[in-house]
N, CA and C atoms as an extended XYZ file, in Angstrom:
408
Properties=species:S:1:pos:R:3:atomname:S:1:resname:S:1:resid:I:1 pbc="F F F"
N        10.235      -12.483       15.834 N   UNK     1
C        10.920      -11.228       15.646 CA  UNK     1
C         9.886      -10.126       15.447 C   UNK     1
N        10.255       -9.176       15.971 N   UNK     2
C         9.226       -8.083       16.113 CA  UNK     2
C        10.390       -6.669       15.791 C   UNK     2
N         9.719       -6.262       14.120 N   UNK     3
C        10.257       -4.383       14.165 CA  UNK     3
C         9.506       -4.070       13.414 C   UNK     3
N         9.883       -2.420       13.100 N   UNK     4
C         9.320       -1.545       12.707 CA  UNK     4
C         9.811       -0.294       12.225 C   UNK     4
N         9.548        0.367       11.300 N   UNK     5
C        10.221        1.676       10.781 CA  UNK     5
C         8.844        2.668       10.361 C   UNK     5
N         8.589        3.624       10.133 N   UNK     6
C         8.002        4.653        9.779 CA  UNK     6
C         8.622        5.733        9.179 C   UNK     6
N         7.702        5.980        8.301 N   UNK     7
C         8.392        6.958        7.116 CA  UNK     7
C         7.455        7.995        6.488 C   UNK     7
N         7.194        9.436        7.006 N   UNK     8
C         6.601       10.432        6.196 CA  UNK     8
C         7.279       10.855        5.068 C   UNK     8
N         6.445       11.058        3.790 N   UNK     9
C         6.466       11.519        2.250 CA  UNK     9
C         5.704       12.398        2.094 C   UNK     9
N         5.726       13.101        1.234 N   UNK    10
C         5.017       14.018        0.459 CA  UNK    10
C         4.145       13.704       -0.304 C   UNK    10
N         3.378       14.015       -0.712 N   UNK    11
C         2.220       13.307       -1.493 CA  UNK    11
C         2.382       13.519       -3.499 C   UNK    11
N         3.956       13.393       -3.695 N   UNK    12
C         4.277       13.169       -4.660 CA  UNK    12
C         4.605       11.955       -5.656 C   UNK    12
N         4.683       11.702       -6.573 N   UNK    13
C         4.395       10.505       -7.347 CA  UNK    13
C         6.005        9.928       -7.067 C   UNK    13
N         6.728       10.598       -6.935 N   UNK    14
C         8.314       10.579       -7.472 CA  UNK    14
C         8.832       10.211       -5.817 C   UNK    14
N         8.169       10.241       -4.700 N   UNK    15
C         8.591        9.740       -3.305 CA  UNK    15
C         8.150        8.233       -3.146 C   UNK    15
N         7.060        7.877       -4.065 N   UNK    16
C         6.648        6.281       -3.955 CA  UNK    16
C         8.009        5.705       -4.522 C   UNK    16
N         8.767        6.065       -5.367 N   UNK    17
C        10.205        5.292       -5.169 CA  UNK    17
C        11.106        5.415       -4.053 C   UNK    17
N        10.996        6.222       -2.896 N   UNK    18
C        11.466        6.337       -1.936 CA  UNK    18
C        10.745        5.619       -1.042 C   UNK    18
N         9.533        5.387       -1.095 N   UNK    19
C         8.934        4.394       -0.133 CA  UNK    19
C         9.322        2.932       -0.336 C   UNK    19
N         9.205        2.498       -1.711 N   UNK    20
C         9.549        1.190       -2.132 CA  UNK    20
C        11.183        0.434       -1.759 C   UNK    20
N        12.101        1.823       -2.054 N   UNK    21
C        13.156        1.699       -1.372 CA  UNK    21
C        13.654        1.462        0.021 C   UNK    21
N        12.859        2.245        0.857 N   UNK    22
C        12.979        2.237        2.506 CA  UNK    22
C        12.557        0.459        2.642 C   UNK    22
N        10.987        0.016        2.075 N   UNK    23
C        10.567       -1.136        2.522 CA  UNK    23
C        11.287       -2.210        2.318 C   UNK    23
N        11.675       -1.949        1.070 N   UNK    24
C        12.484       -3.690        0.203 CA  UNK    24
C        13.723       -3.656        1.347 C   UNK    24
N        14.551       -2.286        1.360 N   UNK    25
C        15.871       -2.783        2.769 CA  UNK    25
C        15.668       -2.808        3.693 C   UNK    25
N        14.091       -2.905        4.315 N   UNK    26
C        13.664       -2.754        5.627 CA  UNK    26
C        13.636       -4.377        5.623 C   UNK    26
N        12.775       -4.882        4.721 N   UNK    27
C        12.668       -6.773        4.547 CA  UNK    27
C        13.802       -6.932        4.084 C   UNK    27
N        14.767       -6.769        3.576 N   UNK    28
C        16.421       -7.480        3.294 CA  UNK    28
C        16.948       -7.275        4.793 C   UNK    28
N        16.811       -6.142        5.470 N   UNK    29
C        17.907       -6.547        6.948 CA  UNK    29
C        17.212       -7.475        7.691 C   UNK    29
N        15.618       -7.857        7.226 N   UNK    30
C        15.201       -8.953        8.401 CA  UNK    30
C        14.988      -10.097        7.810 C   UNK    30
N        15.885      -10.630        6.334 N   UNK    31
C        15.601      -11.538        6.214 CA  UNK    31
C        14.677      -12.751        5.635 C   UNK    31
N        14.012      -11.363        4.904 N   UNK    32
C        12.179      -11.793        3.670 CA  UNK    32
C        12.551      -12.882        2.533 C   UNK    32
N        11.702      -12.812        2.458 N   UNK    33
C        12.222      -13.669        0.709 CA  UNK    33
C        11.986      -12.821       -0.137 C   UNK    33
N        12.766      -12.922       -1.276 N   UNK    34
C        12.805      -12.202       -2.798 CA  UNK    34
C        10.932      -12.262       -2.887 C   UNK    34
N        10.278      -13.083       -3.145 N   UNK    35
C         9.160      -13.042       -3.515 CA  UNK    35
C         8.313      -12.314       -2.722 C   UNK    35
N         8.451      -11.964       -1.468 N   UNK    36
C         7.445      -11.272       -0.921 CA  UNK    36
C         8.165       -9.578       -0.778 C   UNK    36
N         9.404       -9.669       -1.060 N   UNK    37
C        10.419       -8.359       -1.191 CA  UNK    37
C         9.054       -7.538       -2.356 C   UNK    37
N         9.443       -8.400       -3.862 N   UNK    38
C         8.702       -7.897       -4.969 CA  UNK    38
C         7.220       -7.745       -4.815 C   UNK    38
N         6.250       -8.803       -4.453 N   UNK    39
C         4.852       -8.582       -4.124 CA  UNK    39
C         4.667       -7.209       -3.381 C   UNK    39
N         5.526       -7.432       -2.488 N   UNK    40
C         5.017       -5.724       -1.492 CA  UNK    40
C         5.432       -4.647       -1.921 C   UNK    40
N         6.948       -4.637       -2.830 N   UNK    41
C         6.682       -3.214       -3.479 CA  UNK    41
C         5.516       -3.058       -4.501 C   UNK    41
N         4.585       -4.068       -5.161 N   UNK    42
C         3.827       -3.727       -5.706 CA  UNK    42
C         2.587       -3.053       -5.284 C   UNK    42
N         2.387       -3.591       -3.905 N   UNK    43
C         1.310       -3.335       -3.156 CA  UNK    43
C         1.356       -2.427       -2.856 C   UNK    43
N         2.853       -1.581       -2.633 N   UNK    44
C         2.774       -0.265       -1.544 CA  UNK    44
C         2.647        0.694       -2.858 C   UNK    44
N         3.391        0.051       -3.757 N   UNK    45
C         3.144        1.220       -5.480 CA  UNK    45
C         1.578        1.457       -5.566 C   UNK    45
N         0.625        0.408       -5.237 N   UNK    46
C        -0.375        0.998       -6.065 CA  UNK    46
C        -1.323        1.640       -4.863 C   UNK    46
N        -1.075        1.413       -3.498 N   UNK    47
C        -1.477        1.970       -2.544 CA  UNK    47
C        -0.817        3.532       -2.234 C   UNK    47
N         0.113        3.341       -2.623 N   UNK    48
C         0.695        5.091       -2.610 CA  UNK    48
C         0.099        5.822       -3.796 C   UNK    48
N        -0.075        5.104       -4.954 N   UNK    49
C        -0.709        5.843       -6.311 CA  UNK    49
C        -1.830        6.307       -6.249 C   UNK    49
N        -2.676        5.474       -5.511 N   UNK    50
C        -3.960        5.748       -5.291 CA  UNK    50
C        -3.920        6.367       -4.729 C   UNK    50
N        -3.414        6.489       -3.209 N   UNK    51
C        -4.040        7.636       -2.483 CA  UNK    51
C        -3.568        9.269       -3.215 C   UNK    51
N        -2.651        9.509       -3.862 N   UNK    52
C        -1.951       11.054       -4.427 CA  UNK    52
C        -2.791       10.685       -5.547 C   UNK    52
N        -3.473       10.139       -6.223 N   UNK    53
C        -4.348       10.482       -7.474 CA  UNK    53
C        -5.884       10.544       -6.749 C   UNK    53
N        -6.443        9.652       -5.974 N   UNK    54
C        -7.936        9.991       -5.879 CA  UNK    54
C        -8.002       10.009       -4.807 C   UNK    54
N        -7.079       10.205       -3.777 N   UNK    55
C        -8.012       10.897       -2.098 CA  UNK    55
C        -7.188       12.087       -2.052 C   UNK    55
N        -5.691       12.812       -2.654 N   UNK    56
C        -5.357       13.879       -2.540 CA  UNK    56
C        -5.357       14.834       -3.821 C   UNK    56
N        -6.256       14.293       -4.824 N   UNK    57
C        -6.463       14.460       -6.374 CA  UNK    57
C        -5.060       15.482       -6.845 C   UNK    57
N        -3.884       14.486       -6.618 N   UNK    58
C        -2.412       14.831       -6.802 CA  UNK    58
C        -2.241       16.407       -6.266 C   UNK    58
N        -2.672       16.204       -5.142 N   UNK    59
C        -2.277       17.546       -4.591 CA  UNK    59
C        -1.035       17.314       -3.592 C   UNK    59
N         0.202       18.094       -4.264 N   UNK    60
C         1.637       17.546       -3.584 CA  UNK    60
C         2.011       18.515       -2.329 C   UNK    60
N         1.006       18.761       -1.803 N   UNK    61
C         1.565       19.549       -0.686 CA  UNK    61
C         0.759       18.330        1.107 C   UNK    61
N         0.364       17.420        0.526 N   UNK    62
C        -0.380       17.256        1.300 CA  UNK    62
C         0.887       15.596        2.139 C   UNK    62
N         0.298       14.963        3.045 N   UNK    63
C         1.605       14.146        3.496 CA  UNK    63
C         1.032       12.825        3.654 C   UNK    63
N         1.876       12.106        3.800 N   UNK    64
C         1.360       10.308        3.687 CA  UNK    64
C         2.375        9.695        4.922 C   UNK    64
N         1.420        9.058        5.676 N   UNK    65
C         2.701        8.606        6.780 CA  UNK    65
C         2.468        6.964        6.170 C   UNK    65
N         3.682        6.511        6.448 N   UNK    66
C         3.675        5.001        6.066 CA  UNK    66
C         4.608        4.084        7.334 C   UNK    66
N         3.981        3.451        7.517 N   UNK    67
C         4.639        2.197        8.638 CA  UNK    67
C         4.909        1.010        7.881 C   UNK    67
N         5.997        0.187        8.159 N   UNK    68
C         6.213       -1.243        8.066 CA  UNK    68
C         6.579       -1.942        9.145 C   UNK    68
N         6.107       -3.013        9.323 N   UNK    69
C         6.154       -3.658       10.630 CA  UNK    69
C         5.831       -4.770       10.510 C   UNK    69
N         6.959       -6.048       10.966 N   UNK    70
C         6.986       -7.302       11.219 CA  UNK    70
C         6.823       -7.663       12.597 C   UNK    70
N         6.012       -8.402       12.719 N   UNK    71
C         5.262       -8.962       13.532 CA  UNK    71
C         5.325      -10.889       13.655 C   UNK    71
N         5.869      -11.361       14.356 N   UNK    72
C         6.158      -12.489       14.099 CA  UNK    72
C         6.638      -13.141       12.661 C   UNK    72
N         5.690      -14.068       12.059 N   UNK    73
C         5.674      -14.131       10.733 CA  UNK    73
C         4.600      -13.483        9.997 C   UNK    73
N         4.776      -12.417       10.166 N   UNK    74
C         3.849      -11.460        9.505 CA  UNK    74
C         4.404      -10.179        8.742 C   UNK    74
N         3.854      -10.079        7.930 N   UNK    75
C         4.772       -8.284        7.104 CA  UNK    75
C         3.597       -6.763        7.096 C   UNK    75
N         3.534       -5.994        7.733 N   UNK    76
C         2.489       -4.994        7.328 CA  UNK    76
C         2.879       -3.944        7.006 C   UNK    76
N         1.552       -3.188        6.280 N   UNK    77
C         2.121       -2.018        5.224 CA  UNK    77
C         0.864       -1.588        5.596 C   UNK    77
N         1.008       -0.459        6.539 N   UNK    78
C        -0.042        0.453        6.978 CA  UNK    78
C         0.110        2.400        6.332 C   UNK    78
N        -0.669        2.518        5.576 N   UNK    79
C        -0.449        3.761        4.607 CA  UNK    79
C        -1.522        4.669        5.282 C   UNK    79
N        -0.937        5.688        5.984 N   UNK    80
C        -2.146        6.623        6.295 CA  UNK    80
C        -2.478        8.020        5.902 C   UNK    80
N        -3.431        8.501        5.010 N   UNK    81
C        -3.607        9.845        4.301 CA  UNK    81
C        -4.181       10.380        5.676 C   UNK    81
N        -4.570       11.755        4.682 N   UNK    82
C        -5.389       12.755        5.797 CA  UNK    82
C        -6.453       13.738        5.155 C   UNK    82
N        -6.858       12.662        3.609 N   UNK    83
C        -7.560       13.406        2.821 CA  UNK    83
C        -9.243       12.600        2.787 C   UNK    83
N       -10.146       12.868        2.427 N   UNK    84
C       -11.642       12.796        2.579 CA  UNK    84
C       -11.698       10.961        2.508 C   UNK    84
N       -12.377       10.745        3.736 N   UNK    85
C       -12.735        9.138        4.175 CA  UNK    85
C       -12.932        8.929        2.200 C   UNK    85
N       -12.376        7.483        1.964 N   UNK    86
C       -12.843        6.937        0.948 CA  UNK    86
C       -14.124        5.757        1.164 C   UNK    86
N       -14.942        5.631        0.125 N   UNK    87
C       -15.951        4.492        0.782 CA  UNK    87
C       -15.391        2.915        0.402 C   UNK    87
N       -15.388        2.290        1.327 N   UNK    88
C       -14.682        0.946        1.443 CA  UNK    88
C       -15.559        0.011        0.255 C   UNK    88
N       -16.692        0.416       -0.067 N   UNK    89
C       -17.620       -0.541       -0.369 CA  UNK    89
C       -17.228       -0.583       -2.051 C   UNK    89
N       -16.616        0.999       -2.332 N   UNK    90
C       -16.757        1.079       -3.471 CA  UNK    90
C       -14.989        0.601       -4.102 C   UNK    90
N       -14.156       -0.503       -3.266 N   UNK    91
C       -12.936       -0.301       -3.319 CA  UNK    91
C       -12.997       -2.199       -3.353 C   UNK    91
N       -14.229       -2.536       -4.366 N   UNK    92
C       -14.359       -3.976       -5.008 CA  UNK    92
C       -13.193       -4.677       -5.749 C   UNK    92
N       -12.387       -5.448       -5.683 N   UNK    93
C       -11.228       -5.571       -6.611 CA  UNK    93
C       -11.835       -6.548       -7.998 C   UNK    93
N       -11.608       -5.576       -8.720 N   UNK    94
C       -12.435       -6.034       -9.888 CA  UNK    94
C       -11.459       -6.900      -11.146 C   UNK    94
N       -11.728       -8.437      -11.193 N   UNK    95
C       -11.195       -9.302      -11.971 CA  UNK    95
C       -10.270       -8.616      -13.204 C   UNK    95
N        -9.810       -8.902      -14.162 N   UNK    96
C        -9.237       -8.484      -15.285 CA  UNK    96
C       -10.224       -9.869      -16.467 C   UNK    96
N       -10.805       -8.607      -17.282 N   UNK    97
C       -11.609       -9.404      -18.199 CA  UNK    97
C       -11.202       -9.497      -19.691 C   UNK    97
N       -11.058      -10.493      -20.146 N   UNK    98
C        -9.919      -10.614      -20.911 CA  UNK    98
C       -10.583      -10.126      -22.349 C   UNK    98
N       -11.762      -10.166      -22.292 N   UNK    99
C       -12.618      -10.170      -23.774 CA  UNK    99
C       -13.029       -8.472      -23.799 C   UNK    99
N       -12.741       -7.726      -22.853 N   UNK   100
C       -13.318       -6.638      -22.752 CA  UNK   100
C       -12.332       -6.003      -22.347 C   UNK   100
N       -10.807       -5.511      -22.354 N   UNK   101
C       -10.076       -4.895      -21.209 CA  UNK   101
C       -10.050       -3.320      -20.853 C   UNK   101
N        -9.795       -3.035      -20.162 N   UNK   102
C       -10.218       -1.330      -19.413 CA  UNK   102
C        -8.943       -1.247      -19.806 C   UNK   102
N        -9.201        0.099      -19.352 N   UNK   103
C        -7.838        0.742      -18.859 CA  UNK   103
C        -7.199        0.910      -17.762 C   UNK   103
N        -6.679        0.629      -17.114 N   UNK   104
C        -6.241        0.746      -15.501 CA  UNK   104
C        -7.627       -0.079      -14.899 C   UNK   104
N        -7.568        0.361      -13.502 N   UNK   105
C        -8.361       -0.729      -12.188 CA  UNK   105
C        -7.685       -1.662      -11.806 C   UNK   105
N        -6.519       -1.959      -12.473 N   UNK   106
C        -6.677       -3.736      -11.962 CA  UNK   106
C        -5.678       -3.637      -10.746 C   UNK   106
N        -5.140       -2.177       -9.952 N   UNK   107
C        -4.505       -2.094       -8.905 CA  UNK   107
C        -4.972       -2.680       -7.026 C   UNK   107
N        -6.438       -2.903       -7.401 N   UNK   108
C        -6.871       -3.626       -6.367 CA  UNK   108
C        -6.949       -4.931       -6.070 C   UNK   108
N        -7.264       -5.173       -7.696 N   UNK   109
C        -7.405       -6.842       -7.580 CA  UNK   109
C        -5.863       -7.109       -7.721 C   UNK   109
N        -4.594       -7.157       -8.205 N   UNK   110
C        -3.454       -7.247       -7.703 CA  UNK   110
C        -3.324       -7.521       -6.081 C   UNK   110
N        -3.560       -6.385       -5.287 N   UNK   111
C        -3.726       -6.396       -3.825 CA  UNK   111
C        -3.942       -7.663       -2.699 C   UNK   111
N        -5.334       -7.701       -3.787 N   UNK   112
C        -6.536       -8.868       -3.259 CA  UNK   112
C        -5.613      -10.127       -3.524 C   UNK   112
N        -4.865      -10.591       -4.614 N   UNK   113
C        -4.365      -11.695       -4.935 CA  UNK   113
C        -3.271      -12.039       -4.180 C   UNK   113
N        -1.800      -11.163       -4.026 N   UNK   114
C        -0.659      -10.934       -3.524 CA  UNK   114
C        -0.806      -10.782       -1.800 C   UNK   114
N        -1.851      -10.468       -1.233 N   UNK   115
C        -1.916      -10.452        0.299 CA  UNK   115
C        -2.344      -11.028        0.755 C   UNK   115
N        -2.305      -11.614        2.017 N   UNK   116
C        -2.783      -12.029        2.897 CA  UNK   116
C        -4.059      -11.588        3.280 C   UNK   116
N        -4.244      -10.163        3.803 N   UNK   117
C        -5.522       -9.384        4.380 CA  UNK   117
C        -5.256       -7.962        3.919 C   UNK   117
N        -6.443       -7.368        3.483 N   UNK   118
C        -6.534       -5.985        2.956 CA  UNK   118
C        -7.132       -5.245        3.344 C   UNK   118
N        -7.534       -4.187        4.336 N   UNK   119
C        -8.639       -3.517        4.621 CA  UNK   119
C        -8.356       -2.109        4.823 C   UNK   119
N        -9.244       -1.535        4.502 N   UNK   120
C        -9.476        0.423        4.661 CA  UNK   120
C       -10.448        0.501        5.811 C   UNK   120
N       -10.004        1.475        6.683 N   UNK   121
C       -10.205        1.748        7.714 CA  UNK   121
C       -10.577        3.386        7.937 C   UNK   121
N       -11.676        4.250        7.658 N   UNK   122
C       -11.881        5.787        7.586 CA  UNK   122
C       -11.731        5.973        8.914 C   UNK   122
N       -11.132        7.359        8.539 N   UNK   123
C       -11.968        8.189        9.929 CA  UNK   123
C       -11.937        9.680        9.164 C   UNK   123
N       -13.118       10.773       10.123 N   UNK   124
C       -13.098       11.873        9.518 CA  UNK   124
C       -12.066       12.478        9.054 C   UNK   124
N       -10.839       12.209        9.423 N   UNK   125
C        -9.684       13.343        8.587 CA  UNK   125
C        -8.690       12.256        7.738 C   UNK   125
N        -9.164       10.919        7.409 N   UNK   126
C        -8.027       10.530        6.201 CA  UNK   126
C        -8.793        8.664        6.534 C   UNK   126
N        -8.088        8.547        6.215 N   UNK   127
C        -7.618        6.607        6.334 CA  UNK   127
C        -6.532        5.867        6.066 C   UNK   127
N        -6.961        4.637        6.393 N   UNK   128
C        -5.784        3.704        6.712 CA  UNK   128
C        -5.645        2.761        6.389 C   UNK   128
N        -4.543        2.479        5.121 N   UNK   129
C        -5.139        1.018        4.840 CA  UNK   129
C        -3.913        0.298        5.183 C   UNK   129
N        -4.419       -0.819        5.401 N   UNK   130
C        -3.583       -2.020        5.683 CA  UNK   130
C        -3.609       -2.956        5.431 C   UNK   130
N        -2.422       -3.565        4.466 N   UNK   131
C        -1.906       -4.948        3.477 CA  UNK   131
C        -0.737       -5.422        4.577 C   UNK   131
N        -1.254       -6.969        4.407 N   UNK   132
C        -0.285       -7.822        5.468 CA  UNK   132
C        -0.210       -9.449        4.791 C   UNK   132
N         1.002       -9.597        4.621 N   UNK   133
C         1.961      -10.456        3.915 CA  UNK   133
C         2.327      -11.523        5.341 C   UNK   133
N         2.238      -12.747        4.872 N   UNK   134
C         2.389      -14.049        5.722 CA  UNK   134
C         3.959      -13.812        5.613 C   UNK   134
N         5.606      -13.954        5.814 N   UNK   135
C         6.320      -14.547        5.350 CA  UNK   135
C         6.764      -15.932        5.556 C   UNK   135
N         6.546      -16.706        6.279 N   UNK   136
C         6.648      -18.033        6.286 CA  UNK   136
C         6.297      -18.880        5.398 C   UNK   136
């Protein structure tokens, strides 16, 4: 089975519940499982957070296109800004340390655990990242 939907937002905090919404009934009409329903709204939460806090430094005028697309047994969540290339190198998913804990970070390593494949992709006017979920 092969589809797809696309969905431009605003680069507001309060439309990532509108994204999470579009995706979860995009995987209920085709049939997902509950468990990968929940994993991917997490993924697309902290991939939408990130980009409106540190590549559009919450600047809400700016736009986020988002794709979902099944692909055989495959799920993808392709998020594309249009704000300053981020550096891939510096986008390490860093463990959760139990004797020492931060504050926030741990939105990557979540990512890293819950997906299949993760990668950021620049180009001069934004990037692209893309999280892809097995469902089988």
């Amino acid at each position: 089975m092969n589809d797809f939907i696309v969905l431009t937002i605003p680069s507001k905090k309060s439309y990532i519940r509108v994204a999470r919404s579009a995706m979860r009934n995009f995987l209920i009409l085709n049939g997902s499982p509950d468990s990968v329903i929940v994993d991917m709204e997490i993924v697309l939460g902290e991939i939408l957070a990130n980009v409106i806090q540190h590549t559009y430094k919450c600047n809400e005028t700016k736009k986020i296109i988002i794709s979902y697309v099944i692909r055989g047994d495959s799920f993808s969540i392709l998020v594309r800004d249009f704000g300053n290339p981020v550096d891939p190198a510096k986008l390490k998913p860093l463990p959760p340390d139990l004797e020492n804990p931060r504050e926030g970070g741990y939105g990557l390593y979540i990512i890293h655990k819950v997906t299949d494949k993760f990668e950021v992709k620049t180009f001069n006017n934004g990037n692209l990242f893309i999280a892809e979920k097995n469902l089988g």
